[in-house]
C-alpha positions in Angstrom: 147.8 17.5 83.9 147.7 17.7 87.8 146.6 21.0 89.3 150.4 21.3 91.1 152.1 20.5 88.0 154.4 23.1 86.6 153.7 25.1 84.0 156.0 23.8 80.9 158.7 27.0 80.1 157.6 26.9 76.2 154.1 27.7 77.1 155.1 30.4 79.8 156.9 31.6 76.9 154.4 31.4 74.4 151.7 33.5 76.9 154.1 36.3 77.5 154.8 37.1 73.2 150.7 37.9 73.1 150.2 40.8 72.1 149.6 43.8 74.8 147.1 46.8 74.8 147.6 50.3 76.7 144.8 51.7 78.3 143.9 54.8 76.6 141.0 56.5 78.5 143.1 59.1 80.0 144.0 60.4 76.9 140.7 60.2 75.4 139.1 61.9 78.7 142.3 64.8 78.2 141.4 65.6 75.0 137.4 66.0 75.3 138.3 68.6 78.6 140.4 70.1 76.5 138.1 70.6 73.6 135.6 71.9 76.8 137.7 74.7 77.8 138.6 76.1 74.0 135.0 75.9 73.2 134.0 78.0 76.6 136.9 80.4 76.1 135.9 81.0 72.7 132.4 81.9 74.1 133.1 83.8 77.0 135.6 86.3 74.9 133.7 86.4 71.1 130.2 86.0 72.2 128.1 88.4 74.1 125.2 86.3 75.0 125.9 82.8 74.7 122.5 81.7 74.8 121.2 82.8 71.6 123.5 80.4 70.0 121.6 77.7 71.7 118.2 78.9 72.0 115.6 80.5 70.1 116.1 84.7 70.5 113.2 86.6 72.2 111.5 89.7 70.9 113.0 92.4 72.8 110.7 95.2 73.7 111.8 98.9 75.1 109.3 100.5 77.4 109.5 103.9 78.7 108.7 105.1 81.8 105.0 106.3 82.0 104.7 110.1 83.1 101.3 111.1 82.4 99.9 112.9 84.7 96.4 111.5 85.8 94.0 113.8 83.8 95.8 112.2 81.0 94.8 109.0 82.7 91.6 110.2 82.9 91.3 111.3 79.3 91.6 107.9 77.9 88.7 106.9 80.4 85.5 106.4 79.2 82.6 109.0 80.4 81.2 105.6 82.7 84.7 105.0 84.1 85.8 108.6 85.4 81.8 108.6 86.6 82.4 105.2 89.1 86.4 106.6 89.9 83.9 109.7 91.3 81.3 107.7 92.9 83.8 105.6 94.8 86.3 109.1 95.8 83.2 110.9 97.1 81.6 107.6 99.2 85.2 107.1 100.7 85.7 110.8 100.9 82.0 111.0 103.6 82.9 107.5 105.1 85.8 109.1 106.7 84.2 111.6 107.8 81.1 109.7 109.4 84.1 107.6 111.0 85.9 110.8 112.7 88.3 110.9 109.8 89.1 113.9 108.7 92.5 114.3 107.6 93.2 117.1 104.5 96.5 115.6 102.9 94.4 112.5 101.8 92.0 114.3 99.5 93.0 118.4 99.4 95.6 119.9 97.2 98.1 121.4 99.0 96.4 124.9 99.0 92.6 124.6 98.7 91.1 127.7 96.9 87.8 127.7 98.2 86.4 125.5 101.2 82.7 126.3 102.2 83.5 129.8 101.1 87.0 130.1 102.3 89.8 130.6 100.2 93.6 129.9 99.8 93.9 127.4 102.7 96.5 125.5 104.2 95.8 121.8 105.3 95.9 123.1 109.1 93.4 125.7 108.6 91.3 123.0 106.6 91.2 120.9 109.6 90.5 123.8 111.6 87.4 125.4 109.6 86.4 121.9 109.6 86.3 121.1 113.1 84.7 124.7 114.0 81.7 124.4 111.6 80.9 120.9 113.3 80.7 122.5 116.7 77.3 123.8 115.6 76.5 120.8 113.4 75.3 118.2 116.0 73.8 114.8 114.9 74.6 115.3 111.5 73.1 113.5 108.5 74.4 113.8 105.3 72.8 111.2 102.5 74.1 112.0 99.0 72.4 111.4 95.8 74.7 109.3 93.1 72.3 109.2 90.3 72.9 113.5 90.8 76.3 113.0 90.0 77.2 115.3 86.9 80.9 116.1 85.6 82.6 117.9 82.8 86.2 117.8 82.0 87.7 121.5 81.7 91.1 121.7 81.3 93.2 119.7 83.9 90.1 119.4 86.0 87.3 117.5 86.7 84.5 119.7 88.1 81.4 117.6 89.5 78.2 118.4 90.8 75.7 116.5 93.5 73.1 117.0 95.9 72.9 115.4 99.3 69.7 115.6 101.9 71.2 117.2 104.8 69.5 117.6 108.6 71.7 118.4 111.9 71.3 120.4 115.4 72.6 124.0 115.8 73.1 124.2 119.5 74.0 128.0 118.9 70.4 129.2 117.6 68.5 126.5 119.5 66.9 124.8 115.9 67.1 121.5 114.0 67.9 122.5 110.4 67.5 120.1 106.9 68.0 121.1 103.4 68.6 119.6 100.0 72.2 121.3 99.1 73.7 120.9 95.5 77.8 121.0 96.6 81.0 121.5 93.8 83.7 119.5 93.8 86.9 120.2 91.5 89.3 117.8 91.5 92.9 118.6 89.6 95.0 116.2 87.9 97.2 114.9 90.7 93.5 113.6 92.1 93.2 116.0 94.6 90.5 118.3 95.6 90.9 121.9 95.3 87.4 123.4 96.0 84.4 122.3 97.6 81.6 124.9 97.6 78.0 124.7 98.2 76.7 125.9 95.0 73.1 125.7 96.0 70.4 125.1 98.8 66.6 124.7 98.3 63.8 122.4 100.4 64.7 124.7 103.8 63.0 123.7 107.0 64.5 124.9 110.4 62.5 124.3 113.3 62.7 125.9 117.0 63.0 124.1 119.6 61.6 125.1 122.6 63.9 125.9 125.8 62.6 123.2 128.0 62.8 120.7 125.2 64.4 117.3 126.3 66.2 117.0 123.2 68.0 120.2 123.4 71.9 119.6 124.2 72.3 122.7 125.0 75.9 123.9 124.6 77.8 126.0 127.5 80.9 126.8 125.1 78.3 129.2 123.2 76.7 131.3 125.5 74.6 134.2 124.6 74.1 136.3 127.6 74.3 139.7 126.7 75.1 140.6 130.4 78.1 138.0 130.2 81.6 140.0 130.6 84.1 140.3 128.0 86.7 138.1 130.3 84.3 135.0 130.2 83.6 135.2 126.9 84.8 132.2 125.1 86.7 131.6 121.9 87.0 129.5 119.0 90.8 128.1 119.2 91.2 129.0 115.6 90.5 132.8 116.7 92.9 133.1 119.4 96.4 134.4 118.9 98.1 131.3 120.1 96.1 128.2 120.9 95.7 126.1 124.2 98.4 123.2 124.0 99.6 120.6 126.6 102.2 122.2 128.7 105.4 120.7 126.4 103.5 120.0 123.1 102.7 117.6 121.5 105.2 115.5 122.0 104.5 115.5 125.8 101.0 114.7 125.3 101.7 112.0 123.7 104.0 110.7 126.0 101.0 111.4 128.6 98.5 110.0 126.6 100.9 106.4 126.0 101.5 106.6 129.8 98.0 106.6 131.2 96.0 105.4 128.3 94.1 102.0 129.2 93.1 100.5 126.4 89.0 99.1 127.1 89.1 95.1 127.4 85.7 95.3 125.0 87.3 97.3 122.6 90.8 94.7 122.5 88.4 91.7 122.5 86.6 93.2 119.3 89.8 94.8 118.0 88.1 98.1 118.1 90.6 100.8 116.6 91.0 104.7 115.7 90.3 107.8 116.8 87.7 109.8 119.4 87.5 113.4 119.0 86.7 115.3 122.0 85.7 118.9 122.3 86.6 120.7 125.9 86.9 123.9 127.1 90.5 125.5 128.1 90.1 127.6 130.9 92.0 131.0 131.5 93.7 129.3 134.3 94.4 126.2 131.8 91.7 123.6 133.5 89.9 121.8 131.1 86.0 122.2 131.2 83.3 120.5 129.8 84.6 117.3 128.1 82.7 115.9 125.2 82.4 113.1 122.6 82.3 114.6 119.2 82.7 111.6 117.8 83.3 108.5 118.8 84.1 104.5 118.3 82.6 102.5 121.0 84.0 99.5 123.0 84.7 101.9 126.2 86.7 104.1 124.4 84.7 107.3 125.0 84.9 107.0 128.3 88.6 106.0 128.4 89.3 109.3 126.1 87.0 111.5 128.7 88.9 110.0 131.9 92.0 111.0 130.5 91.0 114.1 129.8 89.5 114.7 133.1 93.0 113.6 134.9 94.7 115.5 131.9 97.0 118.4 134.3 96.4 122.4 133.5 97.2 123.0 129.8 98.7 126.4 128.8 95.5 128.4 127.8 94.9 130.6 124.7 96.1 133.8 124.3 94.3 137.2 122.6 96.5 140.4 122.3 98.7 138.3 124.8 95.9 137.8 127.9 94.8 134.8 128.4 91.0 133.6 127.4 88.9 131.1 127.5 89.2 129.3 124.3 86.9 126.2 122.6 89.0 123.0 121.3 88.5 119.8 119.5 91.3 116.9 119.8 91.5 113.6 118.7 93.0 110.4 120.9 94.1 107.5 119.0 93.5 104.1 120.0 95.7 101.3 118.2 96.4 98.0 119.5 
């Protein structure tokens, strides 16, 4: 048969009675979706959590909150652990303190009932006692003793005894002073300390120091002339009626202090930070006198803080039964890059 040939009619015929098959995949694809959805309905209105048909159920466990206080976190301490929690709150408790830290809301209950023999204080007159007991404490050393470390557990307290080898300058009575000193520290449950006593001293030596003596930093904001008059005599700010400020506050010396503050390129480049205290005299006319380092931090910034004291203008002086008086004052400038 030639390719162009015809088909014959009989065979066209024959082709078109074969049987013919509808495609069904629609249908079959209709019904599995529709299987799909009743099963997901099914689930999503009968079942609660779908997933524990299909997977294994986990163990559920209900914890409650934990409200112990921590002496009840300390009664299920071992003797050895509440002994290095101690060790490690008494070391950062002096480090602070050797680093010009000293600020009460860290370690001090709220109301401290006894501080070297003070009672009932507030965290302002903490920080105050504080500060006035190092004005006659100069160069101090203070080395404590772990293995002295002794503790009971009374009540909600922990009570804990130490000794410490103590030696400092008192610029007031011209001496060098050292002593062993046995100190109590109770501590309640919320961790803080509320009383710090010295409970007792042995291994004295003071020695004099003679007038002349090169290593006497001798003190101008303690003087002890008889002769000298009732109007230059000079006061502890804590024992004024109302204390030397800034003239506007605080606020405004800050804003002085963030104005003409320049931060020491040594202490940037060795990203020195903190605080220097200072201790000055406020004059009855509100000049500030004699400007110290109590403590420092190095890197220029002692002599940044004393510069801007020294440019610092007239502060509002302290006040006794409303006259004004020459009054003693410690005060820290911050340093943060």
């Amino acid at each position: 048969m030639m390719e162009n040939e015809p088909l014959n009619p009989e065979e066209e015929i024959i082709k078109d009675d074969q049987p013919a098959y509808k495609d069904r995949s629609l249908l079959y694809m209709g019904l599995v979706l529709a299987i799909i959805i009743a099963v997901m309905g099914y689930l999503t209105l009968f079942v609660d959590d779908p997933s524990k048909i299909f997977g294994k159920e986990e163990e559920i466990r209900l914890t409650t909150e934990n409200k112990s206080s921590l002496l009840n976190e300390s009664e299920s301490m071992t003797e050895e652990e509440v002994r290095k929690s101690l060790i490690k709150f008494i070391e950062a408790f002096y480090f602070d303190q050797r680093r010009g830290y000293f600020d009460p809301p860290s370690y001090f209950a709220n109301i401290t009932e006894t501080f070297y023999n003070y009672h009932n204080l507030t965290h302002k007159r903490l920080r105050e006692i504080y500060w006035r007991r190092l004005t006659d404490m100069e160069n101090l050393r203070r080395n404590w003793i772990v293995s002295s470390l002794d503790f009971v557990r009374r009540d909600s307290r922990i009570i804990a005894t130490y000794w410490t080898k103590e030696s400092y300058l008192r610029p007031s009575k011209n001496e060098n002073y050292s002593a062993s000193i046995k100190y109590e520290l109770i501590i309640d449950e919320t961790g803080k300390i509320v009383s710090l006593r010295e409970a007792e001293i042995k291994n004295v030596e003071i020695q004099k120091l003679l007038p002349d003596s090169s290593a006497v930093d001798f003190n101008p904001e303690l003087p002890s002339e008889p002769s000298a008059s009732v109007s230059d005599k000079l006061y502890d700010f804590s024992l004024v009626d109302v204390t030397p400020e800034f003239i506007g506050g605080q606020k405004e010396f800050a804003r002085y202090v963030e104005n003409n503050l320049k931060y020491p390129q040594a202490a940037r480049q060795g990203n020195i930070q903190g605080k220097v205290y200072l201790s000055f005299i406020v004059e009855k006319d509100g000049r500030l006198t004699d400007i110290k380092i109590k403590q420092g931090l190095g890197g220029g910034c002692d002599e940044e803080a004393i510069r801007l004291l020294r440019n610092s203008p007239k502060w509002k002086p302290g006040l006794l039964k409303d006259v004004p008086v020459r009054t003693f004052f410690v005060l820290p400038v911050t340093f943060q890059l």
